[in-house]
Every structure is written in structure tokens, then in C-alpha cells.
mmCIF file of the N, C-alpha and C atoms, coordinates in Angstrom:
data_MODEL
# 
_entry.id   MODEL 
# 
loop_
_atom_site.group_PDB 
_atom_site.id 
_atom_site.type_symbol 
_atom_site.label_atom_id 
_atom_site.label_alt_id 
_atom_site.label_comp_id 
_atom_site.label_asym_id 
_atom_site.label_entity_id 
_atom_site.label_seq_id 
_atom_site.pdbx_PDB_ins_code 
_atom_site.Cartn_x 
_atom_site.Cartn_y 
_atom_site.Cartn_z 
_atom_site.occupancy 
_atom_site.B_iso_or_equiv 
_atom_site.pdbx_formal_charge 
_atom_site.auth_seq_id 
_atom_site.auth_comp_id 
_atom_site.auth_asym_id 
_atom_site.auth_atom_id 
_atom_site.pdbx_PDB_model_num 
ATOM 1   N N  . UNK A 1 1  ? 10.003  13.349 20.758 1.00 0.00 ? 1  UNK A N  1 
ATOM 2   C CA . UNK A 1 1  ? 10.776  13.168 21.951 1.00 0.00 ? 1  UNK A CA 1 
ATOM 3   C C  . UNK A 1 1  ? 12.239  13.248 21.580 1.00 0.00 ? 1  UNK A C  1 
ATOM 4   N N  . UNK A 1 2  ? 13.154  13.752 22.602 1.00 0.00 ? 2  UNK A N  1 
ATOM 5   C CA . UNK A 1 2  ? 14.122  13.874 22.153 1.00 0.00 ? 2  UNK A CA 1 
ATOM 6   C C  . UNK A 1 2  ? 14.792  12.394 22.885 1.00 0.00 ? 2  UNK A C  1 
ATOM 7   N N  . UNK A 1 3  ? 16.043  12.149 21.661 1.00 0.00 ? 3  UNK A N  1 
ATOM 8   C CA . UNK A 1 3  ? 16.890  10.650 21.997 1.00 0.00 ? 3  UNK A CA 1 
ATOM 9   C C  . UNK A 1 3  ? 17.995  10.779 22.241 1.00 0.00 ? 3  UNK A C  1 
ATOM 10  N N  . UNK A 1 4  ? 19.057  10.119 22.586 1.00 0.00 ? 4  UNK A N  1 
ATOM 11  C CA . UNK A 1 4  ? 20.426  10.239 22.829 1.00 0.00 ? 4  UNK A CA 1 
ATOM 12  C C  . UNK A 1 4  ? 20.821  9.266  21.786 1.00 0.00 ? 4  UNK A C  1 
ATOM 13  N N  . UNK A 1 5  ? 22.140  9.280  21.396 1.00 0.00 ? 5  UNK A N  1 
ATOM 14  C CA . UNK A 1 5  ? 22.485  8.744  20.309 1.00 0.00 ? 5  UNK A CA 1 
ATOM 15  C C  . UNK A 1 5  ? 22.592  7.225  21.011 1.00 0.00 ? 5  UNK A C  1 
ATOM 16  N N  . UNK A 1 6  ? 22.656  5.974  19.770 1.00 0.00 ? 6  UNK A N  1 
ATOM 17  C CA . UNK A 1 6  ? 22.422  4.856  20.624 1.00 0.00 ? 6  UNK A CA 1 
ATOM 18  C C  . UNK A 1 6  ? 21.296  4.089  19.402 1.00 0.00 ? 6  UNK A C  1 
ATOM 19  N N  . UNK A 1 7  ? 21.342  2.621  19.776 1.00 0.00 ? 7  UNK A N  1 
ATOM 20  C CA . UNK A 1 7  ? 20.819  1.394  18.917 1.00 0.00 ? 7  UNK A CA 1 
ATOM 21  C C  . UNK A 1 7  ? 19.255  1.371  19.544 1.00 0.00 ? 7  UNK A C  1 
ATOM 22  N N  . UNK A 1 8  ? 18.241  1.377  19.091 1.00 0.00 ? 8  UNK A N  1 
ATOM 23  C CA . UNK A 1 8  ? 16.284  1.380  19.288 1.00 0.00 ? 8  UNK A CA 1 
ATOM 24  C C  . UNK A 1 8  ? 16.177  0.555  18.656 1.00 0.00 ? 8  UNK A C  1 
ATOM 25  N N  . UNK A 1 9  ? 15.323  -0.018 19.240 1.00 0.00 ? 9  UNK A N  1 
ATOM 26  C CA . UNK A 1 9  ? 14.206  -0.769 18.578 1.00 0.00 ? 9  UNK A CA 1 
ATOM 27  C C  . UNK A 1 9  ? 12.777  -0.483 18.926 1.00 0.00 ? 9  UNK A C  1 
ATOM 28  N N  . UNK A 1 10 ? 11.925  -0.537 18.411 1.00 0.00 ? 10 UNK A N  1 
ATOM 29  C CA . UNK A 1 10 ? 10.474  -0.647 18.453 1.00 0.00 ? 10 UNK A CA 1 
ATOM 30  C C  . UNK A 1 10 ? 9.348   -1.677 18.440 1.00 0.00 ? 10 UNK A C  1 
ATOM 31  N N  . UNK A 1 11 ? 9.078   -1.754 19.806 1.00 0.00 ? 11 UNK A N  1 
ATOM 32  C CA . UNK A 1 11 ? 8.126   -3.423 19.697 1.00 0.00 ? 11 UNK A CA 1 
ATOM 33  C C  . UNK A 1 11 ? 6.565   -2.836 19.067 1.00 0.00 ? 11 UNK A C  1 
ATOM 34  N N  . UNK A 1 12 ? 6.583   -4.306 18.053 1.00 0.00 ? 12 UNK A N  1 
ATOM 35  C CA . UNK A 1 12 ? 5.414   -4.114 17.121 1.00 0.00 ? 12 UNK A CA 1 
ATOM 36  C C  . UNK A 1 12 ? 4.827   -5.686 17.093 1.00 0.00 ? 12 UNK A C  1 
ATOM 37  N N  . UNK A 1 13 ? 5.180   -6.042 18.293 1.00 0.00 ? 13 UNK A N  1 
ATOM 38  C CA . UNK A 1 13 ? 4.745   -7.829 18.423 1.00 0.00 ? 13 UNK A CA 1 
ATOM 39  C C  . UNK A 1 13 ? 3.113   -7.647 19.151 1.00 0.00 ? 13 UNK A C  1 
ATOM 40  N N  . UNK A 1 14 ? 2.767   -6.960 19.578 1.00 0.00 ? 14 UNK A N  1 
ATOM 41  C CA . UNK A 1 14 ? 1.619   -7.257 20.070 1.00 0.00 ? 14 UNK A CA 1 
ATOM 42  C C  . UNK A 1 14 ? 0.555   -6.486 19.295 1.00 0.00 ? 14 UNK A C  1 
ATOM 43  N N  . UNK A 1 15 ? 0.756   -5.837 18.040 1.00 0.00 ? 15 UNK A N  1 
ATOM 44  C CA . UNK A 1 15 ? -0.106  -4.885 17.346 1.00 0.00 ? 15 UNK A CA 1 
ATOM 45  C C  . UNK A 1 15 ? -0.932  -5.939 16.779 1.00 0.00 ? 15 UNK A C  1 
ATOM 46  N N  . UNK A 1 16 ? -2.424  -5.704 16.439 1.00 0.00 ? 16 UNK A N  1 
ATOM 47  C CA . UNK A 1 16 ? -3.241  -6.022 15.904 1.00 0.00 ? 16 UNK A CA 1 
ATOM 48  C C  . UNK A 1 16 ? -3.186  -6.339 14.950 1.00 0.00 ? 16 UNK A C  1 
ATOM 49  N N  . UNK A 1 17 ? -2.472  -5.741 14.066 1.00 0.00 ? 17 UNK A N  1 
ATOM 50  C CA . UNK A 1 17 ? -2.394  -6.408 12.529 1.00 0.00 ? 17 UNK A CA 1 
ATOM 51  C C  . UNK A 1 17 ? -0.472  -6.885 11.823 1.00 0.00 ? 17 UNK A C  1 
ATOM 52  N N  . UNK A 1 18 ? 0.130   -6.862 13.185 1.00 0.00 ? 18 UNK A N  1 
ATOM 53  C CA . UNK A 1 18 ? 1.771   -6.840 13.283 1.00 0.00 ? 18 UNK A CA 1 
ATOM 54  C C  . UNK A 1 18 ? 2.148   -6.446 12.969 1.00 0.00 ? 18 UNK A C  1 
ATOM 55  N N  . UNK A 1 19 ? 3.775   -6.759 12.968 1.00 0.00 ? 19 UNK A N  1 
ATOM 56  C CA . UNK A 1 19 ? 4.481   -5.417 12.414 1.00 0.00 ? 19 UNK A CA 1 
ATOM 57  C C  . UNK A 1 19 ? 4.780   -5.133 11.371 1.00 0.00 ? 19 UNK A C  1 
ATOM 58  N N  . UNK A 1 20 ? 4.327   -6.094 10.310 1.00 0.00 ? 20 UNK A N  1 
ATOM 59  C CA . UNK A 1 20 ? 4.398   -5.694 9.328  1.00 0.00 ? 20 UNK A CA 1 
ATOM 60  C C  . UNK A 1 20 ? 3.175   -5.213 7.982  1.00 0.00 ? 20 UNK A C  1 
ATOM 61  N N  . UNK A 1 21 ? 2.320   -4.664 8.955  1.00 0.00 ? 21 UNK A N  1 
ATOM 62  C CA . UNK A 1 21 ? 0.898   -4.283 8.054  1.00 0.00 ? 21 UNK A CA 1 
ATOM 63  C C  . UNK A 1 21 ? 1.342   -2.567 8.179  1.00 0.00 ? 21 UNK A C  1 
ATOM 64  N N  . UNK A 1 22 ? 0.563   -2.495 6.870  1.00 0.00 ? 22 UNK A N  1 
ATOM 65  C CA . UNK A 1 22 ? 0.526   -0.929 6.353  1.00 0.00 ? 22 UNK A CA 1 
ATOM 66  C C  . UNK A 1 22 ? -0.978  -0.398 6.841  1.00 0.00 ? 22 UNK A C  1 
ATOM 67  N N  . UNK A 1 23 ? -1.923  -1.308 7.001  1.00 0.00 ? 23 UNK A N  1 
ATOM 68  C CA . UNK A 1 23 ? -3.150  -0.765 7.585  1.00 0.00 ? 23 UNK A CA 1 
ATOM 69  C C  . UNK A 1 23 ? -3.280  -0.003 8.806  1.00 0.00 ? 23 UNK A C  1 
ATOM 70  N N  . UNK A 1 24 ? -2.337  0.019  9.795  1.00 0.00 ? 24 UNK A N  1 
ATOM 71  C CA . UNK A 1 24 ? -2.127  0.391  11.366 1.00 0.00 ? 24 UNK A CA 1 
ATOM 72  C C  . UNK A 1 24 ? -1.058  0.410  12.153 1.00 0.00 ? 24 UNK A C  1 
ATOM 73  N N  . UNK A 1 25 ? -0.263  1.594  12.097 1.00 0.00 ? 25 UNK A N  1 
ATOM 74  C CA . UNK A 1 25 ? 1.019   1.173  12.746 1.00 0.00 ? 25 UNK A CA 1 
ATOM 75  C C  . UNK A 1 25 ? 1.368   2.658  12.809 1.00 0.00 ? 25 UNK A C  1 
ATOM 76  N N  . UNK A 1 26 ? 3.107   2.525  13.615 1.00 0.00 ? 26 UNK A N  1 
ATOM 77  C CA . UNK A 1 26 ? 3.631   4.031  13.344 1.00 0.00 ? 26 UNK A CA 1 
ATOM 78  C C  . UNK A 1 26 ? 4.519   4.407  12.604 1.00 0.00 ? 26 UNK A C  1 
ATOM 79  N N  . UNK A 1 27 ? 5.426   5.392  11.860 1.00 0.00 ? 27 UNK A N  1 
ATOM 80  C CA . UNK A 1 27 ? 6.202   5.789  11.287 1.00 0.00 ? 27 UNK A CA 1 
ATOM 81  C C  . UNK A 1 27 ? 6.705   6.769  11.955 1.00 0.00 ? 27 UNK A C  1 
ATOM 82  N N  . UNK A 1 28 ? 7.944   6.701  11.857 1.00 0.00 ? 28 UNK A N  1 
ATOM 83  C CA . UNK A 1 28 ? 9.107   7.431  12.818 1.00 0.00 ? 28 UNK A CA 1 
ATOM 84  C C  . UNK A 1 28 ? 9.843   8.213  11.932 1.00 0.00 ? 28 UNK A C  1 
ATOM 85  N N  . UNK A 1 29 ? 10.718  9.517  12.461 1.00 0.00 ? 29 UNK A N  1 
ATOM 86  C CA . UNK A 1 29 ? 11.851  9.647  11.832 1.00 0.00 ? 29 UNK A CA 1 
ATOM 87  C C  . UNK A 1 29 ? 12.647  10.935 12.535 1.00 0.00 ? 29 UNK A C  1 
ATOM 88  N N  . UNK A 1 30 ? 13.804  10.944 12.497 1.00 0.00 ? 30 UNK A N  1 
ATOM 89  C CA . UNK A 1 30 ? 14.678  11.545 13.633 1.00 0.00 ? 30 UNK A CA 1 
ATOM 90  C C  . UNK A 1 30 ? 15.438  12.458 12.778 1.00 0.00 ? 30 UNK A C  1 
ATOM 91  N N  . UNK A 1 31 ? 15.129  13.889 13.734 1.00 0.00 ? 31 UNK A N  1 
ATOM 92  C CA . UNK A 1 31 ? 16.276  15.589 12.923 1.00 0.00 ? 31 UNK A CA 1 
ATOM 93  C C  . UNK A 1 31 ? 17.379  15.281 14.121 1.00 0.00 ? 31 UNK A C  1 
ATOM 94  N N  . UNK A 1 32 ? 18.140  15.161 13.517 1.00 0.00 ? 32 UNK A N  1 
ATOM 95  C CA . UNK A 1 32 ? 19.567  15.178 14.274 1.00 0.00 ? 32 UNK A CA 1 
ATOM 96  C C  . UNK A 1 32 ? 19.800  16.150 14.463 1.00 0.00 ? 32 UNK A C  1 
ATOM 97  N N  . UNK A 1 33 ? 20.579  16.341 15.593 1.00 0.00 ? 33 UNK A N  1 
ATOM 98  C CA . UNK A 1 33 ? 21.144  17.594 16.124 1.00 0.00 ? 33 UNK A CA 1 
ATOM 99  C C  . UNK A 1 33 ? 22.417  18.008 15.783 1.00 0.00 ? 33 UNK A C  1 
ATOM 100 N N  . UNK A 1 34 ? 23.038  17.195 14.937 1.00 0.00 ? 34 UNK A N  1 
ATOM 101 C CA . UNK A 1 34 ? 23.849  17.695 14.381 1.00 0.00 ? 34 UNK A CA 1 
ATOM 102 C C  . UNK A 1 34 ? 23.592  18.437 12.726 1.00 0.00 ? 34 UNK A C  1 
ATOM 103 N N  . UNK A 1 35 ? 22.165  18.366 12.644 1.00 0.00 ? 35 UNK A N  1 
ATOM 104 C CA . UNK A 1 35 ? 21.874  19.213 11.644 1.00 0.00 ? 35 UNK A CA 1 
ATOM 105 C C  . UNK A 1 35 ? 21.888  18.321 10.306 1.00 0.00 ? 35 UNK A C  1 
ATOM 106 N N  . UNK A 1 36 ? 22.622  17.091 9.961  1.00 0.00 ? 36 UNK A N  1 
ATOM 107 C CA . UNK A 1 36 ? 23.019  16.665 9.033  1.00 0.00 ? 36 UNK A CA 1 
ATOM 108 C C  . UNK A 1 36 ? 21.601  16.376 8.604  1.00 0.00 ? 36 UNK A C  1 
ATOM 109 N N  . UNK A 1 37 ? 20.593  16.443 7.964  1.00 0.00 ? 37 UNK A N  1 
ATOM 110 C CA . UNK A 1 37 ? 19.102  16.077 7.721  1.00 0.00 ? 37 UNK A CA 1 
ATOM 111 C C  . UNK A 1 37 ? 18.487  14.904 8.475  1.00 0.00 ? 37 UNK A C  1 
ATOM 112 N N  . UNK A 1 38 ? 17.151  14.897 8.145  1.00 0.00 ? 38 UNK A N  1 
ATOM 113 C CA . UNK A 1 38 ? 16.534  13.719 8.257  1.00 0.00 ? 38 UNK A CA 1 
ATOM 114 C C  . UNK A 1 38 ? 16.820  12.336 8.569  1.00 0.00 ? 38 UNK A C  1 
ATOM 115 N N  . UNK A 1 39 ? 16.916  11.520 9.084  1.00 0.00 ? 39 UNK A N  1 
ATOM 116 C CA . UNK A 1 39 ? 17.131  10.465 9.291  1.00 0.00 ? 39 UNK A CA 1 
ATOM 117 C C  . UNK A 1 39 ? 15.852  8.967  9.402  1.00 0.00 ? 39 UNK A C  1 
ATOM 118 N N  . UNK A 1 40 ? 16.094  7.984  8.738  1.00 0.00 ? 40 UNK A N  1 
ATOM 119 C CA . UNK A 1 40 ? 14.597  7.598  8.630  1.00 0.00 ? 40 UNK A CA 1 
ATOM 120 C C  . UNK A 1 40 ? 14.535  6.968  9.863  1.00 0.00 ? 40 UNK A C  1 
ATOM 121 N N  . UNK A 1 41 ? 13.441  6.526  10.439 1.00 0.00 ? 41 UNK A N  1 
ATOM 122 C CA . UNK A 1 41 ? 13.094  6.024  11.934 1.00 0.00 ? 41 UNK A CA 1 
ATOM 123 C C  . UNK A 1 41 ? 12.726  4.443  11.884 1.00 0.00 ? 41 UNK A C  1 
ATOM 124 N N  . UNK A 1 42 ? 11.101  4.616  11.968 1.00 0.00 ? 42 UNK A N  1 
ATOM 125 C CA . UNK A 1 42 ? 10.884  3.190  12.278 1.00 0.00 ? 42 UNK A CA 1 
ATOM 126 C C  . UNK A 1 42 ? 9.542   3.581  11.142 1.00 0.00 ? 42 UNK A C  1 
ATOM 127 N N  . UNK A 1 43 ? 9.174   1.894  10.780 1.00 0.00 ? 43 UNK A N  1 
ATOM 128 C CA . UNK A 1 43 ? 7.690   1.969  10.123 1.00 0.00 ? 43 UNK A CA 1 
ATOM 129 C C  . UNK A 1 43 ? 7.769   0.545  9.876  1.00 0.00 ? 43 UNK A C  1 
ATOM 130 N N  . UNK A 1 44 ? 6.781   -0.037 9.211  1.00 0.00 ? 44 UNK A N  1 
ATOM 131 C CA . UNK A 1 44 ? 6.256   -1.361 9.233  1.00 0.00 ? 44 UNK A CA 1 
ATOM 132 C C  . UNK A 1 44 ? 7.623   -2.257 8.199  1.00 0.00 ? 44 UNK A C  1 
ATOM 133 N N  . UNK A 1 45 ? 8.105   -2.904 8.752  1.00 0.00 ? 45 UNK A N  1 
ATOM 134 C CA . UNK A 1 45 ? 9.242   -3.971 8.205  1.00 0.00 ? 45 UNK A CA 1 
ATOM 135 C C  . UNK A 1 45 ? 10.578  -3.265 8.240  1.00 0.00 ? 45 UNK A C  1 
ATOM 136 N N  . UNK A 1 46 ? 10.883  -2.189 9.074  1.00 0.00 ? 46 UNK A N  1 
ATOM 137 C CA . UNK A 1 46 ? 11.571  -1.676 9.568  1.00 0.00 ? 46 UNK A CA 1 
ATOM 138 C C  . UNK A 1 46 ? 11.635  -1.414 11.110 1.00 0.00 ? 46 UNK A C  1 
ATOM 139 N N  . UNK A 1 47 ? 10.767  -1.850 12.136 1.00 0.00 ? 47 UNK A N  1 
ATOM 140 C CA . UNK A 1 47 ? 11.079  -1.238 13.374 1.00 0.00 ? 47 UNK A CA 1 
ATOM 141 C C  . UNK A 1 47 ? 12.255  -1.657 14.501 1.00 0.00 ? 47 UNK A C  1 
ATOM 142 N N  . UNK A 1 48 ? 13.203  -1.833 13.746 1.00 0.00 ? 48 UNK A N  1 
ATOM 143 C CA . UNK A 1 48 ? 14.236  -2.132 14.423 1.00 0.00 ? 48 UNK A CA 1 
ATOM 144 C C  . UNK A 1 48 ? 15.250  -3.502 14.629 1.00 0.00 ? 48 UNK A C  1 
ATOM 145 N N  . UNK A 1 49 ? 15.966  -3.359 15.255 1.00 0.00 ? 49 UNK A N  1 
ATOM 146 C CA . UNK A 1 49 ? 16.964  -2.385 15.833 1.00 0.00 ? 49 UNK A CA 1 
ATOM 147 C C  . UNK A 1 49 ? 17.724  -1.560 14.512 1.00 0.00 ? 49 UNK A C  1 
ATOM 148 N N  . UNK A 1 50 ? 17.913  -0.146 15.189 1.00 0.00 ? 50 UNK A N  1 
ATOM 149 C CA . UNK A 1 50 ? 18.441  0.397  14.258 1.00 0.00 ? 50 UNK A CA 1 
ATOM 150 C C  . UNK A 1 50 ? 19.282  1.946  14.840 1.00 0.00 ? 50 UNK A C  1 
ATOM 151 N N  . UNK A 1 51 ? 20.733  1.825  14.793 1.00 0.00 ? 51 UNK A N  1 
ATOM 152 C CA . UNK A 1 51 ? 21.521  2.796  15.303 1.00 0.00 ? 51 UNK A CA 1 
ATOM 153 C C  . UNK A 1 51 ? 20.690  4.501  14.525 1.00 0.00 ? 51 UNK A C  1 
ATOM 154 N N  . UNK A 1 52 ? 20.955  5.274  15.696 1.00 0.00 ? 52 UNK A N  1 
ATOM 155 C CA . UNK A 1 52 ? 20.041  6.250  15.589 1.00 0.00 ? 52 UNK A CA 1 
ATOM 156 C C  . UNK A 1 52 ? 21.105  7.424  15.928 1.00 0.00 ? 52 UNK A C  1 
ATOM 157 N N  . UNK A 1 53 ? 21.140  8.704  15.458 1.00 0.00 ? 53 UNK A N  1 
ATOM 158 C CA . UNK A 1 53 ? 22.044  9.485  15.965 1.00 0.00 ? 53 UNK A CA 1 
ATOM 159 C C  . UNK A 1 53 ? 21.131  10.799 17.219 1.00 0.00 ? 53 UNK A C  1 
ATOM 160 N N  . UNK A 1 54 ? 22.232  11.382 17.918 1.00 0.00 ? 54 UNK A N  1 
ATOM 161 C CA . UNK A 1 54 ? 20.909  11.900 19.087 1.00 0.00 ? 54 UNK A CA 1 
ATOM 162 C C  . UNK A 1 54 ? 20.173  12.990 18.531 1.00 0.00 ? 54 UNK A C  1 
ATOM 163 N N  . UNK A 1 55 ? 19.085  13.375 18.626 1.00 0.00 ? 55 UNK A N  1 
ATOM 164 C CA . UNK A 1 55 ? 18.211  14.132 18.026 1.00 0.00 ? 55 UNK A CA 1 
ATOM 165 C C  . UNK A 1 55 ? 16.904  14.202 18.685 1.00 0.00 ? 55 UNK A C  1 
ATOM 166 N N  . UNK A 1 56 ? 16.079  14.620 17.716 1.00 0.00 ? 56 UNK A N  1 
ATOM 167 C CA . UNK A 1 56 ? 14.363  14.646 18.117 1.00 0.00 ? 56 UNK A CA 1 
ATOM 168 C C  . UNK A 1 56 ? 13.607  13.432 17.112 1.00 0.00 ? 56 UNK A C  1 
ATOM 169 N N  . UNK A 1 57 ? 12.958  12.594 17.474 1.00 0.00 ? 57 UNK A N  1 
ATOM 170 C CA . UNK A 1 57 ? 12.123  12.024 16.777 1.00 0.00 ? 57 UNK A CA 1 
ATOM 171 C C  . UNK A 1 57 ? 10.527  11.971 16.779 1.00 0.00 ? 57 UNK A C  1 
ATOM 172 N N  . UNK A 1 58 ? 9.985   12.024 16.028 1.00 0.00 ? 58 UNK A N  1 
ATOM 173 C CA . UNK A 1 58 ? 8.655   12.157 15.113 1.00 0.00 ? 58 UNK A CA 1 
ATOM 174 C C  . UNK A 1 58 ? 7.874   10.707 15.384 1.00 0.00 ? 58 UNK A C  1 
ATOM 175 N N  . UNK A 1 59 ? 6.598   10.657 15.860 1.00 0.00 ? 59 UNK A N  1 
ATOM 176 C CA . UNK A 1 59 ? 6.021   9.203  15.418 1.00 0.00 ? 59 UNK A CA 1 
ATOM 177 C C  . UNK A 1 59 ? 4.835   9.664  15.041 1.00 0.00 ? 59 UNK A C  1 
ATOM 178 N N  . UNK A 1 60 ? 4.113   8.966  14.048 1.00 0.00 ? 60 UNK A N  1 
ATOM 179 C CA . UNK A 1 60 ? 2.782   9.337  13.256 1.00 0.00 ? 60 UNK A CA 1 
ATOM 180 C C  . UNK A 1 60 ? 2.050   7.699  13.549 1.00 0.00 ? 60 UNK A C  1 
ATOM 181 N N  . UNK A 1 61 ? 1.029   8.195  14.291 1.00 0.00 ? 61 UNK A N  1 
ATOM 182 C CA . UNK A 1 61 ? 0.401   6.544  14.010 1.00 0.00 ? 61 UNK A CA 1 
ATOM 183 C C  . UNK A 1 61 ? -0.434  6.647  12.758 1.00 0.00 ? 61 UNK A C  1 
ATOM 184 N N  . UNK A 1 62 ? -0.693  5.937  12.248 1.00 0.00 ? 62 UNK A N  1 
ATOM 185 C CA . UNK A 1 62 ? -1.509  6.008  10.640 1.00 0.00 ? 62 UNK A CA 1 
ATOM 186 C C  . UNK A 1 62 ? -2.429  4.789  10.817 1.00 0.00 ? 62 UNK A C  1 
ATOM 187 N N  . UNK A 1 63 ? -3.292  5.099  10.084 1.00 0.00 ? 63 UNK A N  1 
ATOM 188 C CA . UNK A 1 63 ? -4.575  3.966  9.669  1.00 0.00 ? 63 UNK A CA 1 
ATOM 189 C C  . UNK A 1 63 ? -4.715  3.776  7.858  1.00 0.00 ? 63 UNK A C  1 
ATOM 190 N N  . UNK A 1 64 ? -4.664  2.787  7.242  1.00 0.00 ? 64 UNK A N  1 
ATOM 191 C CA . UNK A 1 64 ? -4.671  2.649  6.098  1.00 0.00 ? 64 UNK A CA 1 
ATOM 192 C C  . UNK A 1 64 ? -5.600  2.118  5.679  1.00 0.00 ? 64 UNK A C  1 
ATOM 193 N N  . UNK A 1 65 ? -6.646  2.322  6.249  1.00 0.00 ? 65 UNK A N  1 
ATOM 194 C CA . UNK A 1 65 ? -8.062  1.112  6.368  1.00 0.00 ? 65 UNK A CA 1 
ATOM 195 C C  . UNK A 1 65 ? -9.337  2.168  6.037  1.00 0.00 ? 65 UNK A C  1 
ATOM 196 N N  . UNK A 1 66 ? -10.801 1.391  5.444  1.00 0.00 ? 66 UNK A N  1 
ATOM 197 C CA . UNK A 1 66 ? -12.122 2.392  5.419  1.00 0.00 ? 66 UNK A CA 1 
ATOM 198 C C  . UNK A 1 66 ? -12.464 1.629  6.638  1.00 0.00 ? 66 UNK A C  1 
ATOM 199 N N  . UNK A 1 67 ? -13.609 2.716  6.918  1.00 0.00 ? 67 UNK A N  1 
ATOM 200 C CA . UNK A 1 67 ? -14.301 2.295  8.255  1.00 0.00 ? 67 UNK A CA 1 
ATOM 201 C C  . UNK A 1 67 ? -13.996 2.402  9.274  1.00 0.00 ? 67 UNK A C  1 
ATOM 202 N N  . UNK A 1 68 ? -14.455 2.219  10.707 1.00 0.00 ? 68 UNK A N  1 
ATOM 203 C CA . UNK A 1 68 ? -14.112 2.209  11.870 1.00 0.00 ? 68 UNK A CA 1 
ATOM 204 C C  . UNK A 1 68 ? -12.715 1.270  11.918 1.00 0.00 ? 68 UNK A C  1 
ATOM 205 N N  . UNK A 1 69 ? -12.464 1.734  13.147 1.00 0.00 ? 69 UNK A N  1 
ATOM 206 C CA . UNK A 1 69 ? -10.917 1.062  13.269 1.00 0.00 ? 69 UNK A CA 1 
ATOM 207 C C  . UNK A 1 69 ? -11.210 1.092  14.941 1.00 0.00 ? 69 UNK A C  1 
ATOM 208 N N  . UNK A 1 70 ? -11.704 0.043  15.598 1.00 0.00 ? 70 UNK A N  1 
ATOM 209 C CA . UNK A 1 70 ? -11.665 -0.542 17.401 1.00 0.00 ? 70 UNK A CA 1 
ATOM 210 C C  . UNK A 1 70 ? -10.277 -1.441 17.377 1.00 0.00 ? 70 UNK A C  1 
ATOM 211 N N  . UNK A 1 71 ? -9.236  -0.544 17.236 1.00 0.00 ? 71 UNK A N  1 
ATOM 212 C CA . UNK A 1 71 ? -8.115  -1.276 17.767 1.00 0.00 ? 71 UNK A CA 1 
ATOM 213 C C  . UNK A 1 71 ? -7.129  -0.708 19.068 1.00 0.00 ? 71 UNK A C  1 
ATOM 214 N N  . UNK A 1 72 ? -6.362  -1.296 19.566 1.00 0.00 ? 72 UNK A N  1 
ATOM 215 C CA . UNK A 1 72 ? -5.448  -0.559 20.678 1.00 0.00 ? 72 UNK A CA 1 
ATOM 216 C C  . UNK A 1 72 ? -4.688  -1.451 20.258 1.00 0.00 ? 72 UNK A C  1 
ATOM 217 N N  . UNK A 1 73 ? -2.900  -0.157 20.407 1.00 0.00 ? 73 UNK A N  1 
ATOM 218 C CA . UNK A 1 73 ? -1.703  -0.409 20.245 1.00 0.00 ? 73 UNK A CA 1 
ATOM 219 C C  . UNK A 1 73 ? -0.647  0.127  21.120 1.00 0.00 ? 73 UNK A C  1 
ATOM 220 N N  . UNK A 1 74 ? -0.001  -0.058 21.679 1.00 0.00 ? 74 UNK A N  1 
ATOM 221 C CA . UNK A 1 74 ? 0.939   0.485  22.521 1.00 0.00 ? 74 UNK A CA 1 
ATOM 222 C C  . UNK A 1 74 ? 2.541   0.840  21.894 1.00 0.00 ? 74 UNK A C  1 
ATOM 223 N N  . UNK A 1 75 ? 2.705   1.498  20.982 1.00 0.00 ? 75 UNK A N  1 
ATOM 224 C CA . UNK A 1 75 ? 4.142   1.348  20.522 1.00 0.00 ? 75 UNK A CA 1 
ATOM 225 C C  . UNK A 1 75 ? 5.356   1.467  21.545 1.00 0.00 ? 75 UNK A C  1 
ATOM 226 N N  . UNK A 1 76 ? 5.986   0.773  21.980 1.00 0.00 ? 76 UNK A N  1 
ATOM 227 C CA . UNK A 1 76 ? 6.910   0.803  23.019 1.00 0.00 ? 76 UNK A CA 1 
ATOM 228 C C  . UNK A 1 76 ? 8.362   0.868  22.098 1.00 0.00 ? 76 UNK A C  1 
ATOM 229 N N  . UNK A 1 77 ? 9.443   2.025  22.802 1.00 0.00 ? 77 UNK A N  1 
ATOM 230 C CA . UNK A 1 77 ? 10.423  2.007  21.977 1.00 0.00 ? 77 UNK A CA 1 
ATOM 231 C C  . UNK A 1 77 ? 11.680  2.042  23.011 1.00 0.00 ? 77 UNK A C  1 
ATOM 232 N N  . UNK A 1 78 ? 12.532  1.257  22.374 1.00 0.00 ? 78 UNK A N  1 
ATOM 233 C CA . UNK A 1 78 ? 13.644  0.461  23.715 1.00 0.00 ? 78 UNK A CA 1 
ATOM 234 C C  . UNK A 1 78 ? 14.987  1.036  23.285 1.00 0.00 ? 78 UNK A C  1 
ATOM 235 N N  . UNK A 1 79 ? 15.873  1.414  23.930 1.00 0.00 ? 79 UNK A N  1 
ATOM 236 C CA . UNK A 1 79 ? 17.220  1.618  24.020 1.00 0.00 ? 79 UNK A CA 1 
ATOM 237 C C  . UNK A 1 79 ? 17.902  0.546  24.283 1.00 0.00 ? 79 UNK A C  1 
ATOM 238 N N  . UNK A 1 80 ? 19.141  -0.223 23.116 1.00 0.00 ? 80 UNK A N  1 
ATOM 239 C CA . UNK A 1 80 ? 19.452  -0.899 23.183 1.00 0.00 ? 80 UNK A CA 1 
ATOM 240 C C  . UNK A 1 80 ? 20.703  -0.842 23.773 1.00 0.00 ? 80 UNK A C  1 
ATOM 241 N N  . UNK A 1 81 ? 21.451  -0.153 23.270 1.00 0.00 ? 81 UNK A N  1 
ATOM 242 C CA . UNK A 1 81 ? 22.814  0.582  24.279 1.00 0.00 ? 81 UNK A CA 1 
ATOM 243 C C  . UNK A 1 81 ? 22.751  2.001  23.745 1.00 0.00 ? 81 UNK A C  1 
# 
């Protein structure tokens, strides 16, 4: 999705294993449009707040777990100004 430049955060309070497990969550990361590279996003003990420049950003949900995985997560991501 593309962002406008501006402070995000990412709610990870209601995830199943919170926000700070590597077993289930998302990882983010934003190509600026000003070309300058990569920029890192969001991921577990990082999701925010965190000034972002405007661009396109990336989210990967990941599972780090064997076996079935019956979970639901909603990653919700907020514009702070």
C-alpha cells in the first residue's frame, strides 16, 4: 500500500501470541519514493511508532511454528500525524 510521509504505528495488542512473538506476526518494510533504498517497517518488538518516509510498503504475515496454526489476527496500522 502506498503511505504518505508521517509517524505509524501498528497494533499488535490483540495478536495471539503478542507483539512480541516470532511464531506469528507481520513484517513490514517501505521503498521510498524518493528512491533513497529500503527502509525497515514494522516486525515483532518493533511495531511502532515509527516516522516513515512516503512510499510503498510491504507486509508479510509469517508463521514460525510446525503444525496447524487456527489463529486470527487483524494487523491494523494507524497514522499518527
Amino acid at each position: 500500500m502506498h503511505l504518505d510521509a508521517g509517524t505509524y504505528t501498528m497494533d499488535s495488542t490483540e495478536w495471539p501470541f503478542g507483539g512480541t512473538s516470532w511464531l506469528f506476526g507481520v513484517q513490514a518494510s517501505l521503498t521510498p519514493d524518493d528512491g533513497s533504498g529500503s527502509q525497515d517497517g514494522f516486525g515483532p518488538t518493533n511495531y511502532g511508532p515509527k516516522p516513515l518516509k512516503a512510499g510503498t510498503l510491504q507486509c508479510n504475515i509469517f508463521v514460525n511454528t510446525t503444525g496447524e496454526v487456527d489463529k486470527t489476527f487483524t494487523p491494523r496500522l494507524y497514522k499518527i500525524d
